[in-house]
N, C-alpha and C positions, 0 to 999 in steps of 0.2 A: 810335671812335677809329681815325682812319687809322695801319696799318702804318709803319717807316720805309720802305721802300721805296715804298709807296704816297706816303706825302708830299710825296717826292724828285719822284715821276712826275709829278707836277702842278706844280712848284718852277718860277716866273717867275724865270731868272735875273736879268733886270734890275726886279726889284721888292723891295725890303729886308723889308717885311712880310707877303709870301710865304715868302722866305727864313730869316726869323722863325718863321712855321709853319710851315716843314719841320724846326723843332726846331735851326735855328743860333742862337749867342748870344754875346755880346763885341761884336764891330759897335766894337772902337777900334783908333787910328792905329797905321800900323807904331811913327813916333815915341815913343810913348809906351810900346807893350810891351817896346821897347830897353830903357828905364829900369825897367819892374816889369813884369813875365810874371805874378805872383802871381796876375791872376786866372785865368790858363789854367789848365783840372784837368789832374791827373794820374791821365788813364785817357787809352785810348785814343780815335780818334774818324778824325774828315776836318776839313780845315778850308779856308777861300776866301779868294782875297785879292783884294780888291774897288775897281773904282776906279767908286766911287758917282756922279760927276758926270761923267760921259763926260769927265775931262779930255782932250784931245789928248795922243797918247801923245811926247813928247820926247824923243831918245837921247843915251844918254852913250858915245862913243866905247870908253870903259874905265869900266862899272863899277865898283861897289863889293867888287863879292863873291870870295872870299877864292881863291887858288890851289891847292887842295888837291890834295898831291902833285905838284907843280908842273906842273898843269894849268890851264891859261888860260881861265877862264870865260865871256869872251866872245866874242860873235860879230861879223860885221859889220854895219854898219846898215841895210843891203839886206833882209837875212836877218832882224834883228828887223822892218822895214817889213813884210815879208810873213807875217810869225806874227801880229802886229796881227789883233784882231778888231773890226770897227768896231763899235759900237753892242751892246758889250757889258759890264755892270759887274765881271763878272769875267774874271781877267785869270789866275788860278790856282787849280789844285784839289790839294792834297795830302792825305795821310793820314800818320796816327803807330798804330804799332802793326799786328800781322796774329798770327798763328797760330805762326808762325815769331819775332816782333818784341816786347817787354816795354815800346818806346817809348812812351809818353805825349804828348797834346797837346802839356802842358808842355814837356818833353824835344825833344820836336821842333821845334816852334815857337821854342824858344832857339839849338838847333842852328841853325837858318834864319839867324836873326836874326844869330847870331856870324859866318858864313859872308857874309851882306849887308854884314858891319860888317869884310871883309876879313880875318878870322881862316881859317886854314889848318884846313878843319873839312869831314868829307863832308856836305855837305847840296847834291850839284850840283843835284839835280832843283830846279826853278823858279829856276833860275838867271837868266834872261831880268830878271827883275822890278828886279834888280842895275844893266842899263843903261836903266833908265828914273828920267828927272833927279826925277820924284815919286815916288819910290820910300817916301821917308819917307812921304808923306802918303799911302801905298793903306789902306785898312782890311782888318782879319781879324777873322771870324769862323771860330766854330768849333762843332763838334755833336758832343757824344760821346757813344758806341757802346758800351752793354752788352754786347750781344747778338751785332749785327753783324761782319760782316770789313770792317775797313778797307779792307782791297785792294780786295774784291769791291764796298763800299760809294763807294768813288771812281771806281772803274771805272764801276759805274750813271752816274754822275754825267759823268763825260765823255764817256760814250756820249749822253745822254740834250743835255749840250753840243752835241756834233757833228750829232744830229739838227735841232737846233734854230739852229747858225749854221754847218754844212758845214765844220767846222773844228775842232781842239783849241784849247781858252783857249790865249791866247797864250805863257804859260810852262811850257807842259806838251808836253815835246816828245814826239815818236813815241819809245821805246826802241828 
């Protein structure tokens, strides 16, 4: 039995049954976890947000996502055009939980969600995914971490991105 970090190492991002066996699971529509998160656990973990059929990415001038602290979450559409990664199914990599953090999938994944649905709520990171007109329709999965550090387990992950498309998924800005 491969390590997780091992499994991650080999992880096709654009292939949903690799990303299966790298130990992700859920694989449903944003839409849907608006209305019932219940299946997300509450432990910690990383999780993707996935746009499975290379749709063309569309922009929405002003997002959805929420002004926390009356900060403007958008960008301009220049600026999403060049975060764009072409011919890649995911489009975001977060994490819930670290060493320092009690968050939960659950707990974070609703934050996100509140935050996309224009509630005043800190969840800026992946903010981008807010002015994309399919925003309802990306998928999220999610893998959760006994063991692992979330941070250090995303970080793999985006590193292991950038080797592979010269770039960070599109809603995962530089800090």
């Amino acid at each position: 039995m491969l390590k997780q970090n091992e499994q991650t190492e080999f992880m096709d991002f654009n292939n949903i049954d690799e990303i299966k066996k790298a130990g992700f699971i859920g694989f449903k529509k944003m839409s849907e976890l608006f209305v019932d998160s219940s299946s997300i656990p509450k432990i910690k973990g990383v999780y993707l947000v996935l746009n499975p059929n290379f749709k063309k990415a569309e922009y929405l001038q002003i997002g959805t996502g929420g002004h926390f602290k009356g900060k403007n979450p958008n960008i301009l559409i220049d600026e999403l055009k060049s975060n764009w990664v072409e011919n890649s199914f995911v489009v975001y990599i977060g994490k819930a939980g670290s060493e320092t953090s009690k968050a939960t999938l659950n707990s974070r994944l609703k934050q996100y969600f509140g935050f996309g649905q224009g509630k005043n709520i800190g969840h800026w990171g992946g903010r981008l995914i807010w002015q994309l007109k399919n925003s309802n329709d990306l998928i999220v999965c999610w893998k959760p971490l006994l063991n692992d550090d979330p941070r250090t387990f995303e970080n793999t992950l985006i590193k292991k991105f950038v080797s592979e498309f010269s770039k960070r998924p599109f809603a995962n800005l530089a800090d």
